[in-house]
Steps between C-alpha positions, in 0.01 A plus 500: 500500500536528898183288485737241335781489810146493754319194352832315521640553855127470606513166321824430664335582852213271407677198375607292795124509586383408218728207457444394839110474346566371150839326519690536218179614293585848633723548282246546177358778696818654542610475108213669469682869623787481321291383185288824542800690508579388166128532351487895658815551254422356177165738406799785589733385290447640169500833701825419646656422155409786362683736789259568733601329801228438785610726812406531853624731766450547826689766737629260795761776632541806275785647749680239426380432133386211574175360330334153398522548140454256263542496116442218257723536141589280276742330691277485828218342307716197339690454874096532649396220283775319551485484847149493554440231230759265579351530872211407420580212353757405757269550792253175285785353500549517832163313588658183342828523563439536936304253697265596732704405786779698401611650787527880512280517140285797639749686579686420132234578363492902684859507439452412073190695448662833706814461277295515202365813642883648579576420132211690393571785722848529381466484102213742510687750747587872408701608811863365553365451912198330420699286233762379829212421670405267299801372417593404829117354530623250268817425665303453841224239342808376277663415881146338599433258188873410458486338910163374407645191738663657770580158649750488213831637545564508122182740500582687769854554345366600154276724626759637717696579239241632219404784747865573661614555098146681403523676770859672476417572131165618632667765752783586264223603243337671744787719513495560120134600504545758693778682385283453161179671628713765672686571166173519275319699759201217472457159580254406258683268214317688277581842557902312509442350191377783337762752614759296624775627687905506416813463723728402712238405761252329251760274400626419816085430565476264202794286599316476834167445339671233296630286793168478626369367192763268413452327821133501446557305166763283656797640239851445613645568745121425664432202328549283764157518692242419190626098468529485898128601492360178288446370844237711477127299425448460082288745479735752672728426231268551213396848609756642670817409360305488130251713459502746757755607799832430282361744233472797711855564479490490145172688475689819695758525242238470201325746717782780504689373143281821358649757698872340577533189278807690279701586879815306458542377876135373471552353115809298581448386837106339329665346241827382653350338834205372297698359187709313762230384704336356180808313414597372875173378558398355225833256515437421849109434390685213243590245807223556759316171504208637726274638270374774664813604576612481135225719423605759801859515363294576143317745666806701584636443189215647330464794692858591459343523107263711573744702699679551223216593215419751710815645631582599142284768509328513185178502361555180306679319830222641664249361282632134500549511871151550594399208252769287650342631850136360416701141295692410804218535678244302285767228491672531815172447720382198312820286533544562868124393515573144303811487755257510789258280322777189429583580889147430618424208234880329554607605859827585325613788299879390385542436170746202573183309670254612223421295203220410281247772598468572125244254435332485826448889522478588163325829524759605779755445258328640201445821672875494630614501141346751446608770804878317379463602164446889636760450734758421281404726230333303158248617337182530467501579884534832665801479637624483147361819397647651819863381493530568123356891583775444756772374292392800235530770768855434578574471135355817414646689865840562310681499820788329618315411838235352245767272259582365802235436674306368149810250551404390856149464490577278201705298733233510760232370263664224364530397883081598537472223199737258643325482846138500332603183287646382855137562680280310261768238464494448906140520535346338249730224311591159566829457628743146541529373831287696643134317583205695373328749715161406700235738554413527819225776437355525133481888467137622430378703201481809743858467659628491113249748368689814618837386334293471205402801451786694542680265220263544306559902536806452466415365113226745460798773559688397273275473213338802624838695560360790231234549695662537827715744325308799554490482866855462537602748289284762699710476738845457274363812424641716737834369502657770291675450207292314281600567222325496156451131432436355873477092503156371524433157703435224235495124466748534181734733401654316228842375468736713739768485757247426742341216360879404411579543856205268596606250280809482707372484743293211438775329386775543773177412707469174371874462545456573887278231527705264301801481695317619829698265681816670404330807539404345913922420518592834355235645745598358826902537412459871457220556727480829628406515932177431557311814602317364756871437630620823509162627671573305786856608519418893505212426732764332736737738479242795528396309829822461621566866452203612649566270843835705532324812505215441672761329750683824508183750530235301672596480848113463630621801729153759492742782601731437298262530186357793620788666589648440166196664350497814697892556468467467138188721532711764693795495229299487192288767569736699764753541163265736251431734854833557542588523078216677455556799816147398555508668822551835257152524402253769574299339727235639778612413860406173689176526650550247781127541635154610459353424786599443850358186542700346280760497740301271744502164219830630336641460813337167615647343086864621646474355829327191346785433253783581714379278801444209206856502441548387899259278602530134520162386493363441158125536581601849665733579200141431210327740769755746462539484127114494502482793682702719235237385283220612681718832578550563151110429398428750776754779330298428204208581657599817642643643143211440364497149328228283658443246200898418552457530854211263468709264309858526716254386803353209330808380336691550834239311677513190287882525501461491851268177539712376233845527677348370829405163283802424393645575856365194588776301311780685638684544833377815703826643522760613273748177566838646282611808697641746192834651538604876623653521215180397266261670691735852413505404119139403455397798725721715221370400246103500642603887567655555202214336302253670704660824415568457116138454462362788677734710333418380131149520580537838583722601190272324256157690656656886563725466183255419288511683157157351289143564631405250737235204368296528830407878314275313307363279734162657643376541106579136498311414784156667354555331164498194659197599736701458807597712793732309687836533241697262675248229411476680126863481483517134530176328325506765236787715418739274576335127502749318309712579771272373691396191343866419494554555868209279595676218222791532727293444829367202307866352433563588884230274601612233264887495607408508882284206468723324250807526814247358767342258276682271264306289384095566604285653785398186750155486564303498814420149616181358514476369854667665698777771574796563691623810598745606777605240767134327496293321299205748418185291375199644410214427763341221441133342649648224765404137494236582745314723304529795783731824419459832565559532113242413270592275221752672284433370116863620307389661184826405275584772246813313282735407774330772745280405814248747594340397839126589581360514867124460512465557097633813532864642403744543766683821538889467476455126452856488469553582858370175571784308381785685695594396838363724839809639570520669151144642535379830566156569581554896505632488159237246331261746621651800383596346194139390477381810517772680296495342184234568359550862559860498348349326179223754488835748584662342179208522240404870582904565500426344095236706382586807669896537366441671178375801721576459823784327696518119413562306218526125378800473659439634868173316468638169415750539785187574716359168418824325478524635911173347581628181338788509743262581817324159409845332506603647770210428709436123366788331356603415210151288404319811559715690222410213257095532601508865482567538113403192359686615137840444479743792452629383163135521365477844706863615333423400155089613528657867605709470208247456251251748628762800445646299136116547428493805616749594320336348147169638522640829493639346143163345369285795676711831494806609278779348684640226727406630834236736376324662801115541539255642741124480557237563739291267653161620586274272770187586617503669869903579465740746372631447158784222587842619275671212339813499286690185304770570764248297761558228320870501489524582856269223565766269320781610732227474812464131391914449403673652844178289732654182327880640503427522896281172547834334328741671727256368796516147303888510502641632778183481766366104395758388322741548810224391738452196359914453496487548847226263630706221266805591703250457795350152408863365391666634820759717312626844653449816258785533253554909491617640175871597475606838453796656487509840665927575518525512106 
């Protein structure tokens, strides 16, 4: 099944290249994954039916009982096929319905295909994490497709909206998840399911649970986003907020109506907020006159139904939900199809500028009969076998909560017929004074074709309903309380109160229609506020409220932040000391020093900080802190610790070269002197901080009661056939830590970039460039033909000039464009001469770190230093010639090398992050020792060379080339404000 989720975000990846080769072709190619999806479940499906669910499972963190597991029921298999066939035949529909000059179609066509992966991912998942993270998957591509045109502010509202409301229900769920894997003692959905919990906690987690998927499903109070989102491309529409996205909220409670369908708080809150959002929509769907927005308010409506069925909590509701599940679906999909097909033919989709399209689109309307007729409920379609199973369940539920909710859904279906009758009357029929319709665009048999086919399995279903039955009722199954004669999905029941029901339906249907213009008066007299209304409203005052505190708390003072953090530090964790008599505690004495030595750098950090707090300079003040850096590396050192020695240098280093960059964009002194009195406090609480943590550090090591991890950490080493255990520590015992600290460096390099750049990296010219107070041209042959240069050809590498003397690569070509004055000949040499040997420095740092001192890390800051030598020594040009890849390729190449790290150990061992080892044998040398943890280090080698080669882009070029446009434009540096007094 994993080979499912792969094939469709590697799809996803794929698509905007292959439309930008095929057009809108591509998108045959791309039915194709969803389409195999669907053909990998069918020969299963029997198997399935029969109880014997496909699993997969995969140990992804067992500490944390976390796993990619995967499990395909009953329930999975109809949601599978579902999604995956309906994608498939949206994606053909797709390559009619888009031009090829649609701008942005590659990436729609990423976005669509990786959603139909998230879908997949989430109705086959067995682990309440894995089952968020696809969840909110779906919300993020949900965002993408809904601001398909960004240059729309309806789109970029709608979208806006669909993932602020997703979202919150997203988080809230979240919450509920947790407290439900924490009370089972699993996260699997299985092992919940099949010993679920009980309590206070579990209902309180089911009320959470719920709120996320009521807003999924757009049920009041979070209707309000799904008819905002019809901005949203047809196609969107007809997946998403039919077939897909909208039923994930309603597949999570028909996913956990086994264990806790017959809880009260989650019975009545279903079938209260869903009967109501059946009725409230479906009136409001009576006087749209855009049609796609009278089938969004439907859409609601009919998920409140389904809401409902399954909030019962029966076998029987549970039953006729999952058939009304796959009916809205088959008729759903088709009708916001037609809509998009009368759009593209007409140019106009409201029904008050539509008429006559019966006869000149007669299959169009033929197949929107047909989706209407299983809309509204008449037989012989499905969604007549589904709403009478529907209407039976509540009958037969003997409930209160049932009677009454039999009575609303009644209600709400005599509004589903009344707005069906209203949708093929708009479309289709002739109406007076109003002109009949032109088509601009005839549709084609292969822009229909898809709509077709899902009508017509909409029919099949319904004469086929018997057949269908036994795959719903394997998973009705294990709702308990079946009872001894269970309802059975059929085309007829005979004559009951649900086919009684229907009949009323029909008929107060027709009435609707009949006086719909009374029914438009009625509607806009009593007209409840329009949702999209009260969004803005609690989004304004939301805004409002946040301005006020951010006004209040935001004071862009740097000491003041800080200094709130530390004093809140020192009372938070200064309080359980003093409660606890932690100073009670049977602990050795304070062993101040090992060595004498120590004294000597201990002394110099002291000095170092103390004389920081003084000085006015700020170049002398990055020394200083720079030198408690290097002080503490050295302490390091002497206790023992040279890989974190190692590291403090590097890091300290770059820090160093760093801080001096930026320098260049402020004043050299400390303008703002700071006050007696705020020098005292901040030196107060500095102490006081300074103390607290020396003296929990102390408590927590000589207190401790349990046997120290690090016991176990030589054994560790060997296992993983490594000597050095700080290195084992991170790429093997402990690399999810690690691969989520090198994420983090990742985001670092994004966000510092992001600050500098707004909008896109400039280029380099192509002529010429200017740096400093001079012009800086490359050397060029003179009109005379005599030069002490020999012709210099420019070798042009995407915007990058790379000049050759005498055929023959220049060293530190960059230097060439920087102006005398800025030039030294002592350092070009030495950083001639130097580089090569801090690469070399870097690579042996690499492959030596699972034994020796080194590492990934240290060696990537190795590399990352040489990078800065070059820039230091030749400019800014001379950092883009030296590394011709750009960081974000660098950043996200790093990435994938330790992701695939991280998989093979999947496919080729037991586990995610599965270590091996081998020995390489060459002729002439010792056996070589390699290990999978090479591989992973070579990832974060490659990631921290392009975090630093982006740091070098942002704050060394980028502020370069700021400063020779102040120099060509005349314009005096503008230094950055602080505030130093707060």
């Amino acid at each position: 099944m994993i080979w499912l989720l792969v094939a469709h975000f590697t799809a996803a990846a794929l698509a905007p290249a292959l439309v930008r080769k095929w057009g809108r072709q591509a998108f045959f190619a791309l039915a194709l994954v969803p389409a195999s999806a669907a053909i990998w479940a069918l020969p299963r499906a029997p198997g399935v039916i029969a109880g014997e669910p496909e699993l997969f499972f995969l140990p992804w963190a067992p500490n944390y009982q976390l796993a990619l597991a995967f499990r395909m029921d009953a329930l999975s298999l109809v949601m599978l096929l579902l999604a995956a066939g309906i994608g498939a035949l949206i994606l053909l529909y797709c390559a009619r319905y888009f031009s090829d000059d649609e701008p942005g179609l590659g990436r729609f066509a990423g976005v669509l295909t990786g959603f139909a992966g998230a879908m997949i991912g989430l109705v086959l998942a067995n682990d309440l994490i894995q089952l968020y993270l696809y969840w909110e998957l779906t919300t993020v591509f949900s965002y993408l497709l809904i601001g398909h045109y960004p240059e729309r502010r309806d789109n970029r509202r709608a979208a806006a909206m669909a993932i602020n409301v997703t979202t919150m229900g997203g988080l809230t769920m979240l919450v509920g998840l947790v407290i439900l894997g924490e009370s089972a003692g699993t996260y699997l959905i299985s092992g919940i399911l099949a010993e679920p919990p009980s309590g206070t906690a579990v209902t309180v987690a089911l009320v959470l649970i719920l709120v996320g998927a009521l807003s999924k499903s757009a049920i009041f109070p979070f209707s309000l986003w799904l008819p905002a989102a019809m901005q949203a491309p047809t196609p969107v529409s007809a997946y998403l907020h039919a077939a897909a996205m909208v039923k994930a909220g309603v597949y999570l409670i028909a996913r956990l109506t086994p264990a806790f369908g017959d809880i009260p708080a989650w019975q009545y809150t279903a079938v209260i907020l869903g009967t109501a959002t059946m009725i409230g929509s479906g009136w409001r769907a009576l006087r749209q006159h855009d049609l796609k927005l009278l089938l969004a308010h439907g859409t609601v409506s009919q998920l409140g139904f389904l809401t409902a069925i399954f909030g019962i909590g029966t076998r029987d509701a549970a039953l006729a939900g999952l058939a009304m599940l796959c009916a809205h679906a088959l008729f759903k999909a088709p009708l916001f199809l037609v809509v998009g097909i009368i759009d593209h033919s007409t140019g106009t989709r409201d029904l008050r500028e539509l008429s006559g399209l019966r006869k000149k689109m007669p299959v169009v309307f033929w197949t929107s009969v047909v989706a209407l007729m299983s809309m509204a409920g008449l037989p012989p379609m499905a969604g007549f076998a589904a709403k009478e199973a529907a209407f039976g369940a509540f009958e037969h539920a003997d409930t209160l909560l049932a009677t009454l909710a039999l009575a609303g859904v009644v209600v709400g279906t005599l509004f589903t017929v009344g707005y069906s009758l209203r949708f093929l009357w708009g479309a289709f029929f002739d109406k007076e004074n109003t002109s009949p319709t032109p088509l601009l665009h005839p549709p084609g048999p292969l822009f229909v074709a898809p709509a077709i086919v899902l009508a017509a399995l909409s029919l099949l279903g319904g004469f086929g309903a018997s057949l269908a039955d036994p795959v719903f009722a394997s998973y009705a199954d294990t709702v308990p309380g079946a009872g001894h004669d269970p309802a059975h999905l059929a085309l007829w029941h005979g004559f009951s109160l649900p086919l009684l029901l229907t009949a009323l339906c029909l008929a107060g249907g027709l009435l609707l229609f009949r006086w719909r213009v009374m029914v438009a008066w009625l509607g806009a007299r009593f007209a409840l506020p329009e949702a999209g209304n009260v969004y803005r409203r609690i989004v304004y005052y939301l805004s409002s409220f946040a301005t006020q505190v951010t006004g209040l708390t935001q004071r862009g003072s740097l000491p003041l932040y800080l200094g709130t953090i530390l004093v809140s530090l020192l009372v938070v964790s200064t309080a359980p000391i003093v409660w606890g008599r932690l100073w009670t505690l049977d602990v050795p004495p304070v062993r101040w020093i090992d060595t004498p030595p120590q004294l000597i750098p201990a002394a110099i950090i002291i000095i170092a900080a103390l004389w920081t707090l003084i000085v006015r300079g700020r170049l002398f003040a990055v020394v200083l802190v720079g030198m408690t850096g290097y002080g503490t590396a050295t302490l390091f050192a002497l206790h023992g610790a040279p890989d974190l020695a190692l590291t403090q240098f590097l890091v300290e280093t770059v820090s160093l070269v760093v801080f001096v960059l930026v320098l260049r964009r402020l004043p050299p002194q400390f303008s703002t002197p700071v006050l007696r009195s705020r020098r005292l406090v901040n030196l107060a609480i500095g102490i006081g901080s300074g103390i607290l943590v020396a003296v929990m550090a102390y408590l927590t090591l000589a207190g401790r009661q349990a046997e120290s991890i690090s016991e176990g950490f030589p054994a560790a080493a060997e296992e993983a056939g490594g000597s050095n255990i700080v290195s084992v520590l991170l790429v093997d015992v402990r690399s999810w830590d690690t691969m989520g600290e090198i994420s983090v460096l990742a985001a670092v390099a994004a966000g510092v970039a992001s600050l500098l750049f707004v909008r896109r990296r400039t280029r380099l010219p192509h002529t010429h460039i200017e740096t400093g107070r001079i012009v800086a041209r490359l050397p060029q042959p003179p009109s005379n033909g005599e030069s002490e240069w020999s012709p210099l050809p420019l070798t042009y590498v995407g915007d990058i000039i790379t000049p050759r003397v005498a055929h023959k690569p220049l060293w530190l070509p960059g230097v060439l464009t920087l102006a005398q004055e800025r030039r030294s000949i002592i350092f070009e040499v030495v950083a001639r001469l130097m580089f090569p040997v801090i690469i070399l420095i870097s690579v042996f740092l690499l492959l030596t770190g699972h034994s020796h001192v080194g590492g990934g890390f240290a060696g990537g800051i190795v590399a990352g230093l040489g990078l800065m030598v070059r820039y230091l020594a030749g400019g800014r040009h001379e950092l883009y010639l030296s590394l011709r890849l750009p960081p974000g390729l660098l950043i996200g190449l790093g990435l994938s090398i330790t992701t695939g790290t991280a998989l093979a150990g999947a496919i080729f061992g037991t586990e995610i992050f599965a270590g091996g080892a081998f020995d390489l044998h060459l002729p002439f040398l010792e056996p070589i020792h390699l290990t999978s943890a090479l591989a992973f280090d070579f990832g974060v080698y490659v990631l921290v060379i392009g975090l630093i080669q982006d740091i070098l882009y942002s704050l060394g070029a980028g502020i370069d080339e700021q400063a020779e446009k102040d120099s060509r434009t005349g314009k005096a540096p503008e230094y950055e404000s602080e505030e130093v007094t707060a």
